[in-house]
C-alpha positions, 0 to 999 in steps of 0.5 A: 500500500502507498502511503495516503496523501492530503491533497485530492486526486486530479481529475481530468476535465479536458481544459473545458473551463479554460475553453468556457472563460476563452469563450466569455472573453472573445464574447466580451471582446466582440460586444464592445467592438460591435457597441463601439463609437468612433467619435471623439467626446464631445468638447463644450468649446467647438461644435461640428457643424452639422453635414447638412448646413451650410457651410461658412464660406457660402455666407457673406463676410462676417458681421460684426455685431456689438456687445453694448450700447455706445449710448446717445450720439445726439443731445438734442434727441434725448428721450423726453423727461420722465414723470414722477412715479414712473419709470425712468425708461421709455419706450419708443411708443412713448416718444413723440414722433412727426418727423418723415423718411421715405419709405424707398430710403428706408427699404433701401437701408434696410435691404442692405447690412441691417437685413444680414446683421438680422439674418445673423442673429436668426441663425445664432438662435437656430444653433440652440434649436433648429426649429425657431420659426416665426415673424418678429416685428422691430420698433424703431425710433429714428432720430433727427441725424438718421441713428436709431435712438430705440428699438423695440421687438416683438413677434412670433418667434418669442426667443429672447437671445435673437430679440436681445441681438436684434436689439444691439444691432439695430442700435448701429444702423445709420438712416438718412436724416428724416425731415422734421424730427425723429420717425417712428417705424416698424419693420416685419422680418419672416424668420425660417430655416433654410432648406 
């Protein structure tokens, strides 16, 4: 007799769970292949324009659109006194107005640089959603040396970044001089995506 030994006896299995565990592995393997993304992470800083916009080239030159008000150029067109008890803003409907521009000089500024400072505004907007739409109608009060002394917007699109923009550009736009006084007018802009 062979004397006994502590360890069990060896069985033979034939390497079976080495094929079970090689098995899971390539599964694993071929699950993260198959469910992989070959994007990059997304940076916070730059977007991908997307394939199907157009691209910047086919755009005009870029427009230079200010952050603030450079304030009132001309004394003589101060807005009139405040009452007591109100506000000291006024708006452009509240300003007394009987001066005249021709509607073709007026068209013609605004067929020009306001109209693509407007569209740029719009297109800012439609990077935040692709699906603003809608008319936006801009109040000006024009004053007596042609610059626009208060601007008022309102409309359908009802977003308040495009409103903001149009309002900071709007402040830039040169006008001939009206005769007898500041005017008073509203602009209707139809705002859509391109197709």
């Amino acid at each position: 007799m062979t004397p006994g030994s502590s360890l069990p006896p060896l069985q033979k299995n034939d390497g079976k769970y080495g094929l079970i565990a090689l098995l899971l592995l390539l599964a694993a393997g071929g699950v993260w292949f198959f469910f992989k993304t070959d994007d990059p992470p997304p940076q916070a800083e730059a977007a991908e324009p997307v394939a199907e916009a157009p691209t910047r080239a086919q755009f005009a030159a870029e427009i230079e659109i200010p952050d603030e008000d450079a304030g009132l150029e001309d004394a003589d067109e101060a807005p009139p006194p405040s009452k007591p008890g109100r506000s000291s803003q006024t708006r452009p409907e509240d300003w007394v107005c009987r001066g005249n521009l021709d509607a073709g000089e007026l068209t013609a500024v605004l067929k020009g640089q306001p109209s693509k400072q407007v569209q740029t505004c719009y297109e800012r907007g439609l990077k935040d959603n692709n699906l603003l739409q809608g008319s936006m109608t801009v109040l000006l009060t024009i004053g007596a040396h042609g610059s626009v002394r208060a601007v008022s917007v309102d409309g359908t699109l009802r977003d308040r970044q495009v409103y903001a923009c149009v309002k900071r550009v709007a402040r830039t736009w040169k006008f001939p001089k009206p005769s007898d006084g500041c005017v008073r007018t509203s602009v209707p802009f139809q705002m859509m995506p391109k197709l």
